[in-house]
N, C-alpha and C positions, 0 to 999 in steps of 0.2 A: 546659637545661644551659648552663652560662655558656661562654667561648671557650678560658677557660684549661683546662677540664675537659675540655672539644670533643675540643682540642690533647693534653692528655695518654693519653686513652683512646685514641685515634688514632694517637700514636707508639707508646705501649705494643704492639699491635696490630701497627705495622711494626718492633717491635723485634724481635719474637718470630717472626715470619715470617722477619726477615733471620738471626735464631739458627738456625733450623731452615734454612734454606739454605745457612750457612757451616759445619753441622755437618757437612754433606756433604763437605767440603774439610776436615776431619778438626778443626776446633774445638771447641774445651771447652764451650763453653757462655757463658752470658749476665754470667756474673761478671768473665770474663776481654773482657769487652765493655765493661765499666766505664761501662754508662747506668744510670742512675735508674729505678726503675718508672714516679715520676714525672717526669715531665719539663718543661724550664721551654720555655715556648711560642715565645719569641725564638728556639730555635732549632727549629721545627717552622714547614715552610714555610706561607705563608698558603692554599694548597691544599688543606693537612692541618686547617686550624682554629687555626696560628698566625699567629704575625708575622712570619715571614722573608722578606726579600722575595728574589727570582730572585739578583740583583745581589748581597746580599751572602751567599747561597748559595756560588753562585759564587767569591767574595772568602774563605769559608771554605772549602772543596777545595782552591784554591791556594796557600793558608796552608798546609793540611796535608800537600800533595803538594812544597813544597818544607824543609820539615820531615824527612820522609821521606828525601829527597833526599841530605839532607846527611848523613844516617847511611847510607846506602846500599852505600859501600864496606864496611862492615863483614861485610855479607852476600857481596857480591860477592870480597870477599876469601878465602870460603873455599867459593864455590858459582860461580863466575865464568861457568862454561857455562847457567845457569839464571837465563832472562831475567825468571821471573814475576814480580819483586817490581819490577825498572823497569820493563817492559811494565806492569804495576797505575799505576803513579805516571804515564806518559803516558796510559791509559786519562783518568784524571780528567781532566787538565789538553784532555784532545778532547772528554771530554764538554762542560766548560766554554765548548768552541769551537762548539758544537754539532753536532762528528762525528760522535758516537756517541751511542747510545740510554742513560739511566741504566741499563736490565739488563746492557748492556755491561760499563761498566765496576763493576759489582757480581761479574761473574764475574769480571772480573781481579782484581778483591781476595780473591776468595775462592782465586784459583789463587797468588796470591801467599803467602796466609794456609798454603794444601798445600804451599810449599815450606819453613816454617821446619817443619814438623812431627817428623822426623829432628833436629836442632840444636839445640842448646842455646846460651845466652847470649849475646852480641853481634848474632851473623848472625841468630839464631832473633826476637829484639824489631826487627831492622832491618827482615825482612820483614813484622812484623807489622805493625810504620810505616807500608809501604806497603801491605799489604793493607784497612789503617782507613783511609789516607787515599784508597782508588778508592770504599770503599763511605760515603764521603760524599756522593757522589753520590746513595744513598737517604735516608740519614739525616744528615743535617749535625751529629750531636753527637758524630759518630765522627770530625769533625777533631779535637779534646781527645783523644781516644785514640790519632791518629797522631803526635802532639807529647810525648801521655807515652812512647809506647813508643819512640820515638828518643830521648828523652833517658835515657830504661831502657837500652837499648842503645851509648849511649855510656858510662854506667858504668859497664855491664860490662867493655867494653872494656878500661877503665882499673885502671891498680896500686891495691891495694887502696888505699892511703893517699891517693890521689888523685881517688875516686869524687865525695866530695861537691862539691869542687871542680870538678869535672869537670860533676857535675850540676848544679851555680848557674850556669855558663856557657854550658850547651847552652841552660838553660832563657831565657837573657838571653838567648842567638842568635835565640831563636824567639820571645820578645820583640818585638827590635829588627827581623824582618821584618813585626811584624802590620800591614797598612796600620788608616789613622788610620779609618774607617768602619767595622770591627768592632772595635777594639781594649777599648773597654768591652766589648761583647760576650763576647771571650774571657777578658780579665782576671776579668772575674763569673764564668763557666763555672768558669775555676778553683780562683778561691776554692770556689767550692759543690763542685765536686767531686774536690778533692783528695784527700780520704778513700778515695775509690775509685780515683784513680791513684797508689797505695801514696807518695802524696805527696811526689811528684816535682817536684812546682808552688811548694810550700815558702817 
């Protein structure tokens, strides 16, 4: 079996195990996970049978956790006593430090993910920003997922006539933070799966 097969039957495998663990923290399911069955191997680390190395591992969680970030208040704006979804977003950025064990901060995105579940609109995509951007730390394709759902969440936010607007500028913010070592990386990511991030990438 070649490496790129390796890689994808591998992720597939940690996808489905990380579904069946975030279902417990009250998630939908694997659609609203926005992976691929298949998956591209640059972002499967080389432990799993891709290419990713540690370092821009790493370089992707901190993309995605200050992604998160910045949509943040939106959640804390209407749940302010409910720290899951920053506690999720330092979880990552410790694990990166290597304070914590990657199941750590898997269970802060999942405890982040149980707090949008009550919520709708703004607050509810803010945490889930941060819930995708702690369980990067298992799967690195779930930072594309914490960048779509903070920019999901910043157009909600916004008057209706100002969405898209709104969404070409969160999407340049998050742009203008990729360091230059992944930035092909995620620019590819997007293009390929903007279909599945109800095409927010645009």
């Amino acid at each position: 079996m070649g490496r790129a097969k390796t890689a994808g039957k591998t992720a597939y495998v940690d996808l489905v195990h990380l579904s069946r663990f975030l279902h417990t923290f009250g998630w939908k399911g694997t659609r609203d996970m926005i992976l691929p069955k298949e998956r591209d191997p640059r972002l499967v680390t080389i432990r799993r049978g891709g290419t990713l190395t540690d370092e821009h591992h790493h370089l992707l969680a901190l993309w995605a956790a200050t992604c998160a970030e910045h949509v943040l208040p939106l959640f804390e704006s209407v749940r302010a006593e409910d720290l899951r979804p920053r506690q999720a977003i330092a979880s990552v950025r410790a694990w990166v430090r290597g304070e914590i064990k990657m199941m750590e901060a898997r269970a802060a995105g999942g405890h982040a993910m149980a707090a949008a579940r009550d919520l709708r609109g703004a607050a509810r995509y803010a945490a889930y920003a941060a819930g995708q951007a702690a369980v990067v730390a298992h799967v690195a394709a779930h930072a594309l997922g914490a960048a779509a759902y903070a920019i999901k969440a910043a157009q909600a936010a916004a008057p209706a006539g100002e969405r898209e607007r709104v969404r070409l500028r969160e999407c340049q913010w998050q742009r203008d933070q990729l360091p230059d070592a992944i930035r092909e990386l995620v620019l590819d990511d997007q293009q390929a799966r903007n279909a599945l991030c109800w095409f927010v990438f645009s």
